[in-house]
MMTF fields as JSON, N, C-alpha, C and O atoms, coordinates in Angstrom:
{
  "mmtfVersion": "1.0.0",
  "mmtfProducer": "UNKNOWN",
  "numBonds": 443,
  "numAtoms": 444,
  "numGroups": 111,
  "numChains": 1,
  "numModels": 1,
  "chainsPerModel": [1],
  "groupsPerChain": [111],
  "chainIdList": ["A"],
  "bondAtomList": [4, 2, 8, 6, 12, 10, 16, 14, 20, 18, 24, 22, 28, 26, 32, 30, 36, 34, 40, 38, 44, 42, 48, 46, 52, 50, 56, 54, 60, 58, 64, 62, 68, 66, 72, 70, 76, 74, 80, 78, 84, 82, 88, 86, 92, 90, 96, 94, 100, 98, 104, 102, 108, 106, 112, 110, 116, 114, 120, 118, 124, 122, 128, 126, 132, 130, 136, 134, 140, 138, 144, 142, 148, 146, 152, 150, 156, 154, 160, 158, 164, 162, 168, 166, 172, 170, 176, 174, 180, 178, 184, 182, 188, 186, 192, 190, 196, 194, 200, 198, 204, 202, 208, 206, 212, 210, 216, 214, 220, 218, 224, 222, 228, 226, 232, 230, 236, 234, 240, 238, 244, 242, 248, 246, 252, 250, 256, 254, 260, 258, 264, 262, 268, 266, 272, 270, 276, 274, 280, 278, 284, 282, 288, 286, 292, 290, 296, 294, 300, 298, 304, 302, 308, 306, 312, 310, 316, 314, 320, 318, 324, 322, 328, 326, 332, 330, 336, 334, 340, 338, 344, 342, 348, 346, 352, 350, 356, 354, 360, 358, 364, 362, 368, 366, 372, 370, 376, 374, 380, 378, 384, 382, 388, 386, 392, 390, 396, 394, 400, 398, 404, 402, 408, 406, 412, 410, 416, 414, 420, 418, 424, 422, 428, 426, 432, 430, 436, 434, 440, 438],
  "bondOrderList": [1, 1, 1, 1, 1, 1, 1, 1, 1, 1, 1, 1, 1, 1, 1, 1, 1, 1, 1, 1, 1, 1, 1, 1, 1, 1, 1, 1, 1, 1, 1, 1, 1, 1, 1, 1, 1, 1, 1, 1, 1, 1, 1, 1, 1, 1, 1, 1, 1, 1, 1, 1, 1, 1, 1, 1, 1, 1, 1, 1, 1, 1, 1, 1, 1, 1, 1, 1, 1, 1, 1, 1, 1, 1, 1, 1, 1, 1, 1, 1, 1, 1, 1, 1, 1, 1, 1, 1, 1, 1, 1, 1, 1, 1, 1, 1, 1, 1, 1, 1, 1, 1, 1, 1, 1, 1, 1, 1, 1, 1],
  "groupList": [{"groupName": "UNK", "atomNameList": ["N", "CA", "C", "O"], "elementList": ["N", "C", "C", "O"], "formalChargeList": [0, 0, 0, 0], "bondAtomList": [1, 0, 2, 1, 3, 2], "bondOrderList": [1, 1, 2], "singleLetterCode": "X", "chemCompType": "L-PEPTIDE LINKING"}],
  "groupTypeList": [0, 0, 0, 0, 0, 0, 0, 0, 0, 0, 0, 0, 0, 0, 0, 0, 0, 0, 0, 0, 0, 0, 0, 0, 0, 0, 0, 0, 0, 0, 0, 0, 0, 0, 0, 0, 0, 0, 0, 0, 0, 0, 0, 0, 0, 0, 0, 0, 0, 0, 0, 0, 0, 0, 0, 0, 0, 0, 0, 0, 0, 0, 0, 0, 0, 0, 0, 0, 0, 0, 0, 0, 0, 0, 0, 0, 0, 0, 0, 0, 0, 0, 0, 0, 0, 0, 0, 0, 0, 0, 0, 0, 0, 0, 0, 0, 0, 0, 0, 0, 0, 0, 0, 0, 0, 0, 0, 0, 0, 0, 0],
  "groupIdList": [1, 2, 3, 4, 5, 6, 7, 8, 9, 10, 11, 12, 13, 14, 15, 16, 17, 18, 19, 20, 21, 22, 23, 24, 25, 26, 27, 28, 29, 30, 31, 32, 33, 34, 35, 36, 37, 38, 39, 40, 41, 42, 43, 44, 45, 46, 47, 48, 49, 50, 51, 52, 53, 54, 55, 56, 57, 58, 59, 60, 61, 62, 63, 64, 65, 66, 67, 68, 69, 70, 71, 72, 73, 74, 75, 76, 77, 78, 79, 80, 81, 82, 83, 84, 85, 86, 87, 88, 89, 90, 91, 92, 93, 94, 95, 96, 97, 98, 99, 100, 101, 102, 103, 104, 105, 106, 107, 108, 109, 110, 111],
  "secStructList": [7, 7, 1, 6, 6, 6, 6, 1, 7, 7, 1, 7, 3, 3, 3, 3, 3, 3, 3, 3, 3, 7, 6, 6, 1, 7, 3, 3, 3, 7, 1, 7, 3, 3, 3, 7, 7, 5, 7, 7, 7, 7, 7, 3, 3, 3, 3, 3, 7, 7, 5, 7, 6, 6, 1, 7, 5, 7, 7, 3, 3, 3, 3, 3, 1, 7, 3, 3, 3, 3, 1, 7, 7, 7, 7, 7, 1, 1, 3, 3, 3, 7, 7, 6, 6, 1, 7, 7, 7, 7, 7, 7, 5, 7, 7, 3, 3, 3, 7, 6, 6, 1, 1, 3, 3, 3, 3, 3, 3, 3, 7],
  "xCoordList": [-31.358, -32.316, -33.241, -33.92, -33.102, -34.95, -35.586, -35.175, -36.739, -37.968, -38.612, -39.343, -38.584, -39.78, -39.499, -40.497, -38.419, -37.898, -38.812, -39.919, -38.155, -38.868, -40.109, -40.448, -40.948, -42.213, -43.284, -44.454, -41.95, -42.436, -42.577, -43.39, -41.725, -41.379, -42.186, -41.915, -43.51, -45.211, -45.428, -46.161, -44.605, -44.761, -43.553, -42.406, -43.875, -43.033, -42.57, -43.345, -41.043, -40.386, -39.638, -39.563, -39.206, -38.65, -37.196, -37.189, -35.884, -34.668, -34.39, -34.636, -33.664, -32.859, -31.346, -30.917, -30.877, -29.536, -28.655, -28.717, -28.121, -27.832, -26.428, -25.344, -26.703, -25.542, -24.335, -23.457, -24.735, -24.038, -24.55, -24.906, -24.675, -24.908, -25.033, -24.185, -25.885, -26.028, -25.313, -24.762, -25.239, -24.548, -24.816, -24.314, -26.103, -26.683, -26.64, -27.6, -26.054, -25.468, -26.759, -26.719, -27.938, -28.75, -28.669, -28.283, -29.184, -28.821, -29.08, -30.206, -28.677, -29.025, -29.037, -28.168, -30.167, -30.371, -30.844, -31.685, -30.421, -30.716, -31.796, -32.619, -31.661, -33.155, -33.782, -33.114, -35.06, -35.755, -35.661, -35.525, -35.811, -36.493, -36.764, -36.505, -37.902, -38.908, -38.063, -37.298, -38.366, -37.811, -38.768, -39.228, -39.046, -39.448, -39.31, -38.35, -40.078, -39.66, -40.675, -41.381, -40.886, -41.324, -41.135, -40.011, -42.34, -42.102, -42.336, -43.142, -41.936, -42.815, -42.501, -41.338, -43.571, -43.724, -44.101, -45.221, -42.796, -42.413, -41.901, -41.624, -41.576, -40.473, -40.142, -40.917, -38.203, -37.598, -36.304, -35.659, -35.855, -34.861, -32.83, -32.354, -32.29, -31.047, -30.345, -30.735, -28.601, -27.801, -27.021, -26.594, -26.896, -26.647, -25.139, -24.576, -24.902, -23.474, -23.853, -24.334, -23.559, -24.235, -23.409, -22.846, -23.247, -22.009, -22.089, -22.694, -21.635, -21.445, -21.086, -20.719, -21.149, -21.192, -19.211, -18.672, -18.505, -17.467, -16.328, -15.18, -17.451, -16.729, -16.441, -15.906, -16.833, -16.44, -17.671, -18.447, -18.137, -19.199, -19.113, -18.042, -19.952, -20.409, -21.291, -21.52, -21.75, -22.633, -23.69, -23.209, -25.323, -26.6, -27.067, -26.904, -28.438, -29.233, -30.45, -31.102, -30.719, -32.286, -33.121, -32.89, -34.498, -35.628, -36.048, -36.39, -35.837, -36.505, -37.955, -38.483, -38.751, -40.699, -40.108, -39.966, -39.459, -40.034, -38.631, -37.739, -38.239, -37.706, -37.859, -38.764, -37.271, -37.072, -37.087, -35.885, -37.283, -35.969, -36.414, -37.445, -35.224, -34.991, -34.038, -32.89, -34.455, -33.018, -32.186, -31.058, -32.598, -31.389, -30.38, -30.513, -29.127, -27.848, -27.275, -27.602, -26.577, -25.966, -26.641, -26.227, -27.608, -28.446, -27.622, -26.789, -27.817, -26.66, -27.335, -28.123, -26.88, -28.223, -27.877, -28.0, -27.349, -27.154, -28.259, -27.535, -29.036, -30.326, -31.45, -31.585, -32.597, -33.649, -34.366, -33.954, -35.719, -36.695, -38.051, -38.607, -38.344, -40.114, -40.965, -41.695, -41.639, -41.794, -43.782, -44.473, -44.086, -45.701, -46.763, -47.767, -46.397, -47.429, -47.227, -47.883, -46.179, -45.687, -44.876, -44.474, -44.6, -43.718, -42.132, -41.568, -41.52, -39.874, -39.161, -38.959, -38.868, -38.241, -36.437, -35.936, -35.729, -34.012, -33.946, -34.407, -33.284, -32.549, -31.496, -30.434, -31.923, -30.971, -29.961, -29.044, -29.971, -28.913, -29.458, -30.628, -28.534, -28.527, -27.719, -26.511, -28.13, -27.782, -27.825, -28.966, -26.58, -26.487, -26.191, -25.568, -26.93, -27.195, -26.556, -26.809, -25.68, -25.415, -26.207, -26.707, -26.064, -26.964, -25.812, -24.832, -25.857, -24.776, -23.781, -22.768, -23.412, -22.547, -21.337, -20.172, -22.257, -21.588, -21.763, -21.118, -22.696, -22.892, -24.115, -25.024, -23.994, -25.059, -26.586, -26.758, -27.576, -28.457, -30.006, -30.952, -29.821, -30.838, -30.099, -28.959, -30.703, -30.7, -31.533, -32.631, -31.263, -32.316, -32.409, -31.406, -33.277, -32.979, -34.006, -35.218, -33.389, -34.028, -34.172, -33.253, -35.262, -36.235, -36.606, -37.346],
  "yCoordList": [-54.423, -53.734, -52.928, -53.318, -51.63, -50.598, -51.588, -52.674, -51.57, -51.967, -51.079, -51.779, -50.066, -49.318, -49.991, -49.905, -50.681, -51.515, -52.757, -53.069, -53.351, -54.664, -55.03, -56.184, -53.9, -53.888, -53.929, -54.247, -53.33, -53.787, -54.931, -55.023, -55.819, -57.083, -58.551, -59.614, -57.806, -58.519, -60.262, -61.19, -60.219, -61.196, -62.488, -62.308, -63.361, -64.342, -64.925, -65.114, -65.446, -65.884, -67.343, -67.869, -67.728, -69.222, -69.098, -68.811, -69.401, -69.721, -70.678, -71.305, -71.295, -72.762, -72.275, -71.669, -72.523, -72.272, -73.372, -74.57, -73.137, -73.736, -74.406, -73.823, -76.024, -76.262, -77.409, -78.0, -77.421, -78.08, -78.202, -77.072, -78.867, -79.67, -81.073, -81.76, -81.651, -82.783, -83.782, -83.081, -84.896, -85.299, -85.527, -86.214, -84.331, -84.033, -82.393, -81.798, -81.973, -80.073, -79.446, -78.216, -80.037, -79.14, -78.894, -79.727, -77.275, -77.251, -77.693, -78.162, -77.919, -78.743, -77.858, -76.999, -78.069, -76.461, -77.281, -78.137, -77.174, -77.093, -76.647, -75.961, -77.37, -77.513, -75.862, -74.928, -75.68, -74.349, -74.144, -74.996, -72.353, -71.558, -70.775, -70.277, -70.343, -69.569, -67.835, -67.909, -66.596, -65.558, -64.434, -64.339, -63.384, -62.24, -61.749, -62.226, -60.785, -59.911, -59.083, -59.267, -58.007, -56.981, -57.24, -56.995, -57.818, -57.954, -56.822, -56.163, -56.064, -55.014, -55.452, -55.646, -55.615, -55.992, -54.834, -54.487, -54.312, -53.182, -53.622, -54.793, -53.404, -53.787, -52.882, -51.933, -52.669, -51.898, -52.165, -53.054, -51.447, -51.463, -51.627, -50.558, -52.551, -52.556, -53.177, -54.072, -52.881, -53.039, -54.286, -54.242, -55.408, -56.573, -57.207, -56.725, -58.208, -58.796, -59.979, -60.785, -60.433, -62.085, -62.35, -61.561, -63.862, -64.233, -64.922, -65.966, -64.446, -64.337, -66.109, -66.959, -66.279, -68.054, -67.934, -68.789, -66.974, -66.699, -67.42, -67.732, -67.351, -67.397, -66.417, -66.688, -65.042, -63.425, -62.982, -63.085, -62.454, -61.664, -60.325, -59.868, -59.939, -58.361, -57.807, -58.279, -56.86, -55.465, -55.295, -54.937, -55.429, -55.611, -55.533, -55.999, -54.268, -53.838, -54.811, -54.796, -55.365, -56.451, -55.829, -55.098, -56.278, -55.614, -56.897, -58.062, -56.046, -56.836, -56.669, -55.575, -57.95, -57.763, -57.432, -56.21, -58.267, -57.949, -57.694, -58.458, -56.515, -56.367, -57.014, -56.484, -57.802, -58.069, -57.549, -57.333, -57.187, -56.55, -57.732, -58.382, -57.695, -58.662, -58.569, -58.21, -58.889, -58.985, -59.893, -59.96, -60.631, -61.959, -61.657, -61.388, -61.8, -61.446, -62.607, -63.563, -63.042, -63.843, -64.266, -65.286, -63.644, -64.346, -64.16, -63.254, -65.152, -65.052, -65.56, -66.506, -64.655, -64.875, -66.236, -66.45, -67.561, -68.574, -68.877, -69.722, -68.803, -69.349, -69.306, -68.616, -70.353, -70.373, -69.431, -69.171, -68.906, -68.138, -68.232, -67.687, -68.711, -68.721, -67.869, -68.792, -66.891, -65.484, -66.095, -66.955, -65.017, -65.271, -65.827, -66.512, -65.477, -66.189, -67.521, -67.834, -68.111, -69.512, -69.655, -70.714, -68.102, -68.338, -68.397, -67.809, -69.124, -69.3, -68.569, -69.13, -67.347, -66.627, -66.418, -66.178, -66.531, -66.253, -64.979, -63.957, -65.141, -64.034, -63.151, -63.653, -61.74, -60.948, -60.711, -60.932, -60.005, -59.085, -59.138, -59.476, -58.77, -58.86, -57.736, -57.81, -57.228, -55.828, -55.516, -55.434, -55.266, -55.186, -53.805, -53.124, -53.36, -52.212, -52.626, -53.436, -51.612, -51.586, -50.285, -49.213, -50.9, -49.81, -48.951, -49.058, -48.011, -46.927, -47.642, -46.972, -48.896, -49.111, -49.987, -50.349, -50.075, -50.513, -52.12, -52.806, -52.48, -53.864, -54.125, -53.313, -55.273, -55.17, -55.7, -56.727, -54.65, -54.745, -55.349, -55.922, -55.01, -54.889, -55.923, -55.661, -56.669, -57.013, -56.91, -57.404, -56.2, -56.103, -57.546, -58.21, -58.125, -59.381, -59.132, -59.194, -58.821, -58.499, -59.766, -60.575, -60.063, -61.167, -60.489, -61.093],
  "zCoordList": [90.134, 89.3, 90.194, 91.144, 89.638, 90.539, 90.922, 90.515, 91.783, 92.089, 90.956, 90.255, 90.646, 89.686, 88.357, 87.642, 87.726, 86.353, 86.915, 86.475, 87.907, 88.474, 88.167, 87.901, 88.199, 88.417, 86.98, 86.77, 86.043, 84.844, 83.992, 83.073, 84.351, 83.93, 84.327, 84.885, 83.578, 84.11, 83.077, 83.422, 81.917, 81.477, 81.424, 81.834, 81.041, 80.907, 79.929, 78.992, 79.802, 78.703, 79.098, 80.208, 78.04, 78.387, 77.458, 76.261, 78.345, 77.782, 77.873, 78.903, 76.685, 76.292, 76.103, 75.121, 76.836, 76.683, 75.317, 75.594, 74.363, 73.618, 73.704, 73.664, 73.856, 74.139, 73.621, 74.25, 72.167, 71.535, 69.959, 69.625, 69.177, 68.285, 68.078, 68.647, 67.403, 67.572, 66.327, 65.478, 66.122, 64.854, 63.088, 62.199, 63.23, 62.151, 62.23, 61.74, 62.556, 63.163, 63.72, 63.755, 64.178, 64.528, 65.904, 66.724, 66.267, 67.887, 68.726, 68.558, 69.82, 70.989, 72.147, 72.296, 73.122, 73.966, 75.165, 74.888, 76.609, 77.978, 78.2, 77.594, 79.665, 80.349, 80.29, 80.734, 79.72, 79.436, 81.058, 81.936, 81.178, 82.028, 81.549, 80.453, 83.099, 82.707, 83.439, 84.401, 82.839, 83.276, 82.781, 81.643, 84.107, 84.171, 82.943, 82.338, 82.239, 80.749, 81.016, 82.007, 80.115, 79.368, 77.78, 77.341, 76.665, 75.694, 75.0, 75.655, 73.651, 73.358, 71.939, 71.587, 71.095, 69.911, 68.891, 68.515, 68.534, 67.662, 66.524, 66.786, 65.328, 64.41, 64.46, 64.581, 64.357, 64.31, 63.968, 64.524, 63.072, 62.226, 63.426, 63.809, 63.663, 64.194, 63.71, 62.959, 64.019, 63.301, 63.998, 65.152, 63.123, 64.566, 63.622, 62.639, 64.261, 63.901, 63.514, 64.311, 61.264, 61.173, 60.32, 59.562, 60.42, 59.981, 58.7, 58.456, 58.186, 56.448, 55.742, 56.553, 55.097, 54.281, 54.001, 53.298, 54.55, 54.291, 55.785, 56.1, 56.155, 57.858, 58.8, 59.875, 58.391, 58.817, 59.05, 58.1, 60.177, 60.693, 59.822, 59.422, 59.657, 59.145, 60.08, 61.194, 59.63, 60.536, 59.609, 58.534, 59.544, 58.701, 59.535, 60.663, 58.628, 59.33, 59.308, 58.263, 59.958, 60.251, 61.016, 61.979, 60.362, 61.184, 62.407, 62.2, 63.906, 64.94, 65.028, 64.828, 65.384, 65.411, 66.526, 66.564, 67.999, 69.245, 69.895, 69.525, 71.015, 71.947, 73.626, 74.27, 74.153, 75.188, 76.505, 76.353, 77.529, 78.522, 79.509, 79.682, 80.029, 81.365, 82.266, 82.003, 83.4, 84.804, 84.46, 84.948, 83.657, 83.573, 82.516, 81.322, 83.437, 82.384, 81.704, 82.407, 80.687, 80.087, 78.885, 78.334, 78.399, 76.825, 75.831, 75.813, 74.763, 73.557, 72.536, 72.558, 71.303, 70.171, 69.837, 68.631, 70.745, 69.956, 71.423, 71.948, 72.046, 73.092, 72.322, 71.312, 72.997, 72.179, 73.243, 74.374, 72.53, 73.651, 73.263, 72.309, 73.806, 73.976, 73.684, 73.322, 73.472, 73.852, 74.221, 73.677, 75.491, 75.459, 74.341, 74.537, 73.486, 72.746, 71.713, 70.719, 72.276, 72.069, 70.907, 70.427, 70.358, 69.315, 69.526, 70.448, 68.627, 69.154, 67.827, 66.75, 68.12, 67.043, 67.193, 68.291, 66.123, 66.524, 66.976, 66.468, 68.053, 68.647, 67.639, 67.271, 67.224, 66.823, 66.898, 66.108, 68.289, 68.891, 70.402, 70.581, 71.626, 72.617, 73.475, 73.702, 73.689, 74.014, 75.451, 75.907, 76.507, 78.097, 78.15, 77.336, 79.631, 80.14, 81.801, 82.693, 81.562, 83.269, 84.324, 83.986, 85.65, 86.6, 86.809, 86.072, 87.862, 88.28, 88.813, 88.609, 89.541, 89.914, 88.776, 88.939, 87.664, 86.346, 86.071, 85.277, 86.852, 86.998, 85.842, 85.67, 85.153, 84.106, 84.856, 85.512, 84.518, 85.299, 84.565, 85.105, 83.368, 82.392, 80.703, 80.321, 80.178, 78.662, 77.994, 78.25, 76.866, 75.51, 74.99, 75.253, 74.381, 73.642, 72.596, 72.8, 71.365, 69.87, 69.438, 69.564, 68.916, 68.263, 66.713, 65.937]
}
């Protein structure tokens, strides 16, 4: 990642990696960390992938309150996240950006 991106990424977030279910189906999520972000608390209208009472994902447009960005690659709207002001909202959509050498450098993470 730039140093000039780097430099933006002034606040802090917390991931739970989600990693099972428990024997009442609720999720079960790994040891939290803490990770660099840039929160920006916009609502804004995106088009994400949710999975229907059918068993088949569709394409619906949901409004995100907050956008993400972060150096850390691998988030998946099935992780929990913290966001600065102690709220734990579902992850939308998750959206990777690669740098010039095509390596993913940057993630959106819609809340």
């Amino acid at each position: 990642m730039k140093r000039s991106l780097r430099m933006l990424l002034k606040q802090t977030v917390t991931r739970e990696p989600r990693t099972g279910m428990d024997e009442f189906t609720t999720p079960t999520y790994g040891s939290a960390v803490e990770h660099r972000a840039r929160v920006v608390y916009k609502p804004t209208i995106i088009r994400a992938s949710v999975a229907s009472s059918a068993g088949q994902d569709s394409v619906r447009e949901v409004v995100s309150s907050a956008m993400v960005t972060t150096d850390v690659v691998g988030w998946t709207v099935t992780d929990r996240i913290t966001l600065p002001d102690g709220t734990q909202p579902v992850i939308i959509d998750v959206r990777k950006f690669p740098d010039e050498t095509g390596r993913i450098a940057v993630e959106k993470v819609f809340v």
